[in-house]
N, C-alpha and C positions, 0 to 999 in steps of 0.2 A: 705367478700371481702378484700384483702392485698391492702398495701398500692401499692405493686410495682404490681399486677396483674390489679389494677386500672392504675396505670401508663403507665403502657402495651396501656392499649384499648386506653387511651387519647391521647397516645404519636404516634400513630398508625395510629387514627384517625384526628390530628390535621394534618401530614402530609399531610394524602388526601385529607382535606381541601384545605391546598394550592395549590396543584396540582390541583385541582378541578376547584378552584377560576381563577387558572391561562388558564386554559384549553375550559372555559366555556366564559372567556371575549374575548378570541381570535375565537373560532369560533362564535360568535354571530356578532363579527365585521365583520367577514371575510362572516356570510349571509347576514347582511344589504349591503354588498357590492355589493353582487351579485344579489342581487332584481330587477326586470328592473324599468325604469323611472326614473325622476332626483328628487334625493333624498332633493333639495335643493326648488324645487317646490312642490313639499308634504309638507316639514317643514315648509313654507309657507301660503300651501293653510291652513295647523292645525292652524294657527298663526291667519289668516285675514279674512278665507275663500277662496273658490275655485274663486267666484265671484270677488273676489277685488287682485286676486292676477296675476300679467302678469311677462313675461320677468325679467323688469324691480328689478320688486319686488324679483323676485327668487335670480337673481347674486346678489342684497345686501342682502340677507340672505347666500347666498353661503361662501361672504369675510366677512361678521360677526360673522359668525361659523367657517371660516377656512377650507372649505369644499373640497376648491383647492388646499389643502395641499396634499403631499405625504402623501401614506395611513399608511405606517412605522410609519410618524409623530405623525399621529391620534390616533395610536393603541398606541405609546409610550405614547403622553400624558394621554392619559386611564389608561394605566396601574402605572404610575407614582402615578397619583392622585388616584388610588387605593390602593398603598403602601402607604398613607398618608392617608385612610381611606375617602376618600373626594372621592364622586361620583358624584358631577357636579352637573350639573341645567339643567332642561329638555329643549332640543332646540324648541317643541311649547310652552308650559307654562311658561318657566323662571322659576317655583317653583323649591326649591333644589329636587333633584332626591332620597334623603335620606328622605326627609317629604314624599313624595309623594309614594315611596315602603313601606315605614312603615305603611300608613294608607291601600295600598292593602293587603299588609303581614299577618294584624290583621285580615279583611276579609277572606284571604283564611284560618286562623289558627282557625277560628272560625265556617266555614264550615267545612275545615277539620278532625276539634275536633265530630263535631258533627256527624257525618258520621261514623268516628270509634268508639266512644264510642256506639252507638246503632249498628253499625254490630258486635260489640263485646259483648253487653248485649244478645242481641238477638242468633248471630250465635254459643258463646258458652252455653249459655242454652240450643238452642235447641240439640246440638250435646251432650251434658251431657245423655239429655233424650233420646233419639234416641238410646246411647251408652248401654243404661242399657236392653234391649233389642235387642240385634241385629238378624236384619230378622226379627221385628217385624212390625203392622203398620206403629209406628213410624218412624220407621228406615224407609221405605221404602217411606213414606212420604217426608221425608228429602233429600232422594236422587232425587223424582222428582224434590222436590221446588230447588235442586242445580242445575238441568238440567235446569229447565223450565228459571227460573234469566239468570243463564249464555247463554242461549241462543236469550237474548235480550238487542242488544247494548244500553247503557247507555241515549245517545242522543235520542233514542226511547223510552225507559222508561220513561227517563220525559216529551216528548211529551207527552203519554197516562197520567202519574200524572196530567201536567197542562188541559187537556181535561175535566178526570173524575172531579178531585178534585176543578179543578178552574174555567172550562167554565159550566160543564154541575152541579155538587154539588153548586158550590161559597162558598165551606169551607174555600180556601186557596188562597194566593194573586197569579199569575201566575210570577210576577217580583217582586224584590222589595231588598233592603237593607238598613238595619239597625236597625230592629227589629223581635222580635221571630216568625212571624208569614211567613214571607219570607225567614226566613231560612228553612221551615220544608221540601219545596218540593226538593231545590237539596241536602239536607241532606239525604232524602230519597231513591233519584235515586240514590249517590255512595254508601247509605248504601246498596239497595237490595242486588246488586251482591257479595258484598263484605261480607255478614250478609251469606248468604250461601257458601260461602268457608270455612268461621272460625266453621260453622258448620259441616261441611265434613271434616273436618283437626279435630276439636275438637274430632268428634263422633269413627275418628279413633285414637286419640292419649291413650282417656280415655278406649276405648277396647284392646287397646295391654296394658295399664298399668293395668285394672283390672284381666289380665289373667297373671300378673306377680308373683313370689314369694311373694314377702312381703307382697303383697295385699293377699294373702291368708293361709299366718300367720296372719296378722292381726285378719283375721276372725276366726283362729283359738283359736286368743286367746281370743276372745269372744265381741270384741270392736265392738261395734255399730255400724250401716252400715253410720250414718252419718258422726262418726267421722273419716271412713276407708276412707271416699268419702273425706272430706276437708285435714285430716291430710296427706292422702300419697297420693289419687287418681288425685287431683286437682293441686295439687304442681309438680308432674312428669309429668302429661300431661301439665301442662303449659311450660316445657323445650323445648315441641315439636313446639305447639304452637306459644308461643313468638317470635319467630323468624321468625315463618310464617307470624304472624299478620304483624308483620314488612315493609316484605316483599310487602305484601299489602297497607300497609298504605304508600310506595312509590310509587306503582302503583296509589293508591288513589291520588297523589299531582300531580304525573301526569296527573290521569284524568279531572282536576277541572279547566283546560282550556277551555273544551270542554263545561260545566254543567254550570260554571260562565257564560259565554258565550250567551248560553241558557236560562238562568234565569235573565241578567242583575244582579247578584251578584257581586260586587267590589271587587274581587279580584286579582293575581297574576297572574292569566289565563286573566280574564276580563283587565290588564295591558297588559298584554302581546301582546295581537291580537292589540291593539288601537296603541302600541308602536310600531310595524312594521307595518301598515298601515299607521301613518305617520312619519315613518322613523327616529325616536324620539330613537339615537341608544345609549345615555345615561341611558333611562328608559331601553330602551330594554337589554341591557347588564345588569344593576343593577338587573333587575327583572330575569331574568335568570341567576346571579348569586347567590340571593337568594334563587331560589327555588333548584341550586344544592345546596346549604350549607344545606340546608332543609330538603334534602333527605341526608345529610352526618352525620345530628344529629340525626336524627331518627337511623340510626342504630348504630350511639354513644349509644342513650340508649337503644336500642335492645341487643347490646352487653353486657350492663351495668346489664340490666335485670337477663338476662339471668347466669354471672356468680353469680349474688345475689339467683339464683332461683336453681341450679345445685351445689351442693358441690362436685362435683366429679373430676373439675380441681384443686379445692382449696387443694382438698388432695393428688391431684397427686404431687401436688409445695411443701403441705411441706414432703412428703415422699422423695421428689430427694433432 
């Protein structure tokens, strides 16, 4: 990888950063606005309770937060103290909004993580095996289990996980964070779907590369089927790949709304819903800033990958 083809993606992707950042605080302000109910008696009732909170109590929350401001005002001092790296303090909790996203962030990064590394151990294994055989059981195996997963929303998955595995087994806790054993069920419900695509994508990447030329000079020239498999097979089907995984593993951050949610998981989904339910539009913009940046580095290193994984721009660059 060259200095300036690295420079390229970062210089690229640091832009749409910006844009992103800028794009992502302005419509987040612009829904908490539009939400019905008085956004000043929500932030309230998060503050004291629903029970202790009346009239009285809202309009001094409203001129304490400045809530009667022009809504230009609001969005400028947002964004102000967003060029100044400062994202405020939550309007129920008072906690800074930077402590408070960080300890979700590590949460959903840690479900995240988990989810992909097993639809990836999983989904490319099984698509290796499937590939070496095509139209065989396996193979044909692999295309139901890619029907049978995608044909069942995620939210429903892990209903049936917490049923089998938690109400009717008791292997697994049904809620829970901050230890291994409550991460495994919605680690499991984003891996299913996700663990059968990378096998469908894999099973076909590694069949159009093992019918390529050099895969059968290799063979011609007598090299071993394992090292035809890691040395050429694995490395050009991973160009295909990688990018797909990607692709997914945004899908993935997006879905982890829905499963945090679900499972009571502390994360960036589980901030998210709590943050517009009560109107908390400091969290809510931080945490939907985050999770676009999130999805802007993921494919920083999807791109990063990928020239490290393909020599074939690196030689177009120094040929011209």
């Amino acid at each position: 990888m060259t200095p300036a083809a690295l420079g390229s993606v970062l210089a690229r992707r640091g832009a749409q950063a910006v844009g992103v950042a800028l794009l992502v605080s302005v419509l987040c302000f612009l829904v908490v606005r539009r939400l019905p109910g008085d956004a000043a008696y929500r932030i309230a009732a998060g503050r004291y309770g629903y029970d202790l909170v009346d009239e009285e109590t809202a309009e001094a929350v409203r001129a304490e937060l400045g809530l009667d401001r022009p809504a230009w005002q609001q969005l400028g001092s947002w964004l102000v103290d967003l060029v100044q790296l400062d994202l405020g303090r939550s309007l129920v909790t008072s906690r800074p909004v930077a402590q408070e996203v960080g300890h979700y962030l590590l949460g959903t990064v840690q479900l995240a993580g988990a989810a992909l590394a097993l639809a990836v151990v999983v989904g490319a294994c099984a698509g290796t095996l499937a590939a070496r055989r095509p139209g065989g059981a396996l193979d044909r195996l692999t295309t139901a289990w890619v029907a049978g997963v995608r044909a069942v929303p995620p939210f429903l998955l892990g209903l049936l996980l917490v049923v089998v595995l938690s109400a009717q087994l008791g292997l697994l806790p049904a809620v829970g964070h901050g230890d291994a054993a409550g991460l495994v069920l919605p680690a499991l419900t984003l891996a299913a779907g996700l663990s059968a695509l990378v096998a469908r994508v894999t099973r076909d990447a590694v069949v159009e590369v093992r019918r390529s030329g050099y895969v059968r000079f290799a063979h011609t020239k007598g090299l071993p089927e394992r090292w035809v498999v890691l040395r050429h097979v694995v490395r050009n089907a991973a160009v295909a790949v990688v990018p797909y995984v990607g692709v997914q593993a945004v899908v993935l951050v997006e879905g982890v709304v829905v499963v945090e949610s679900l499972f009571g998981w502390q994360g960036l989904g589980h901030a998210l819903v709590h943050a517009v339910f009560w109107r908390d539009v400091p969290v809510l913009q931080a945490t939907g800033l985050v999770l676009a940046l999130l999805i802007v580095a993921i494919n920083t290193a999807v791109d990063l990958v990928v020239l490290r994984l393909d020599p074939r721009p690196r030689r177009l660059e120094a040929a011209a």
